[in-house]
N, C-alpha and C positions, 0 to 999 in steps of 0.2 A: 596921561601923566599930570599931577598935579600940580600947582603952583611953589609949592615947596619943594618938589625931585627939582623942578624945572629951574629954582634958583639955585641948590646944591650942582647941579649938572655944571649954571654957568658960573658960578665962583671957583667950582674946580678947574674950570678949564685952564688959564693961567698955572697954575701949580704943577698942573700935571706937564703942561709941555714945558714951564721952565724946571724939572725934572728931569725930563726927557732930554731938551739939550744941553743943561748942564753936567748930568752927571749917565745917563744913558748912552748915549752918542759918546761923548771922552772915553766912559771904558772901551767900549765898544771899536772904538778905531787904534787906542792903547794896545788892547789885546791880542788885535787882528794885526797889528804891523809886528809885532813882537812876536804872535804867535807863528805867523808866514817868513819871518826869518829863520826859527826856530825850524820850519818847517824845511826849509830850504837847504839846511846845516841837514836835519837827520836823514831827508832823500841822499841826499852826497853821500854822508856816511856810510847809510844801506848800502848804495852803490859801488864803492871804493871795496880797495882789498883788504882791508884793515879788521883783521878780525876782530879784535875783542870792541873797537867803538862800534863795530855793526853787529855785534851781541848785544852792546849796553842800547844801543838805537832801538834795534828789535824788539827789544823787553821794556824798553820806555811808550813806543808803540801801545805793545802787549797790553799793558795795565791800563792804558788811559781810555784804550779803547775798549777796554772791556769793563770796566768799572762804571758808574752812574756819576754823569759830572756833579751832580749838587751831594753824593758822596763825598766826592775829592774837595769840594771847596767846604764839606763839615771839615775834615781833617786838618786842613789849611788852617782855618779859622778857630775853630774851636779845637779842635785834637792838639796842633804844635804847641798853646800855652802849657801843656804839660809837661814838656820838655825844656822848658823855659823860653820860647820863641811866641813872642806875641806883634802880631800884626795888624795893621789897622784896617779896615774894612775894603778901603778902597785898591791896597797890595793888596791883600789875601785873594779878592775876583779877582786882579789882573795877574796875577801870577795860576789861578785855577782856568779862566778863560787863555789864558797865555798855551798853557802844557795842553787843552782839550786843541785848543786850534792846531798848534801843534804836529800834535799827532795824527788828528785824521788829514788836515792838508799836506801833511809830510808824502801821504800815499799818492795821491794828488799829482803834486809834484814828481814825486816817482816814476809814477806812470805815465807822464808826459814825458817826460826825458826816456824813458824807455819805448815810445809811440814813437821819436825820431829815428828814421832810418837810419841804416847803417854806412848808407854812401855821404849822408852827410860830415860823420867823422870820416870815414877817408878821405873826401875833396878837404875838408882842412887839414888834413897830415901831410896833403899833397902839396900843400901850396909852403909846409913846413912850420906850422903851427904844433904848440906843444899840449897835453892831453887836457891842460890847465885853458890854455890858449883857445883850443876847439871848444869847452862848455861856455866861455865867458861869452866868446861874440858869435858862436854859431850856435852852440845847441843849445842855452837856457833862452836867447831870444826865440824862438822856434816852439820851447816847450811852456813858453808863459803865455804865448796865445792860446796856445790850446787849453792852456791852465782856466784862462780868464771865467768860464760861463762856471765852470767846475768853484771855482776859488768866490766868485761872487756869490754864490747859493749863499756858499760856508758863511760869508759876511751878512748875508742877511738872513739866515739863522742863528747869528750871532746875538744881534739885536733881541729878537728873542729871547736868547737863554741869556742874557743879562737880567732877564726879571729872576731868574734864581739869585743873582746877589741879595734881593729883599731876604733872602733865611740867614745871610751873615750881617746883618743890619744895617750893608749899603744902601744909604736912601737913593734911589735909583725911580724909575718913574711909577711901577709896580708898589716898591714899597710906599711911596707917596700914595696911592690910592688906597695901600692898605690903613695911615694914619689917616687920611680924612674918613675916610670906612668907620675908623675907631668912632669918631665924634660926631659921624652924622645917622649912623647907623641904617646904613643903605650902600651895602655890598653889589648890591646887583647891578645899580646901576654905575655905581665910581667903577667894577672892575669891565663892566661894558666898554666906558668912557675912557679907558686906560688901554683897552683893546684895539679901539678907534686910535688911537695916538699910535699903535704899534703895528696896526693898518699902513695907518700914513706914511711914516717913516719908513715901510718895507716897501709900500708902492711905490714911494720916490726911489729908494736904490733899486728896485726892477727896473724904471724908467730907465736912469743912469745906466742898469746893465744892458739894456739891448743899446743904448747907444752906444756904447765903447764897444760892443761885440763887432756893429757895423763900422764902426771907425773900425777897426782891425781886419776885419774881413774885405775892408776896402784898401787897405793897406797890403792887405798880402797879395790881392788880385792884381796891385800893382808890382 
């Protein structure tokens, strides 16, 4: 590497990580709290007897999972000013990262709460707990450990697909490599360098996830 990559490498460095936690990291825990609520409301739904919100659930599902999320955030972004709904960069990805999390951790969720046995709702009917009463303190605590290893990927794949915000012109840490790109004219390296920072930040929240998985696992053995 020459003396010039080698100065472009370290003037970007700065940029790129105050990128990353200013505006990477915000959406990215935005998205995931928002989306994991979301998420939490459409498993219930699915679950309950309510037909027509566990149609509208189903089909909300349906689409996002089966669509290309950097599709849904053109539409967001650019398709709704035709309608006369215009959004500024930073809703448009939390509201497209919001509906992707959503939906696939909705199954997530689902599927933990359907993993708990079924003597666990009867000891709480037994003790006189009402069907409301049984999910709150016995079986969503129960189905969110099991959630945890499941639910943490999702967040740190999340980090990643926030570089899709750079195509609706969130400056995000991605698109920041993309405008220094523009002026130094050395792709290779700024999107190496931008890899590295998306490295980092993923290996840190692995670190974070095996501990909390051991904290839980240590919790439950008790």
């Amino acid at each position: 590497m020459d003396d010039r990559k080698i100065q472009i490498f370290l003037d970007s460095l700065l940029p790129l990580f105050k990128a990353g936690v200013a505006f990477t990291i915000p959406l990215t825990l935005v998205s995931f709290v928002l989306g994991l609520t979301l998420a939490i409301i459409t498993a219930l739904v699915r679950l309950s007897s309510w037909r027509i919100p566990k149609l509208i659930a189903g089909f909300y599902v349906w689409v996002i999972r089966g669509t290309p999320l950097l599709l849904q955030l053109f539409i967001i972004f650019y398709g709704l000013p035709s309608v006369g709904i215009v959004l500024d960069p930073f809703i448009a990805a939390v509201i497209g990262f919001t509906l992707s999390v959503g939906a696939y951790s909705s199954e997530i969720v689902r599927a933990a709460i359907l993993s708990i046995q079924k003597g666990q709702w009867e000891a709480a009917f037994s003790v006189g707990m009402s069907r409301g009463q049984a999910l709150r303190r016995v079986i969503l605590p129960q189905a969110a450990r099991v959630s945890v290893p499941p639910l943490s990927n999702s967040f740190i794949s999340l980090v990643k697909d926030t570089s899709l915000a750079a195509s609706i012109t969130y400056v995000e840490m991605f698109r920041k490599a993309q405008q220094i790109t523009a002026t130094t004219y050395e792709p290779l390296l700024l999107y190496c360098e931008a890899g590295l920072f998306y490295l980092l930040f993923c290996s840190v929240l692995s670190v974070l996830q095996k501990y909390l998985e051991k904290r839980l696992d240590r919790y439950s053995a008790s």
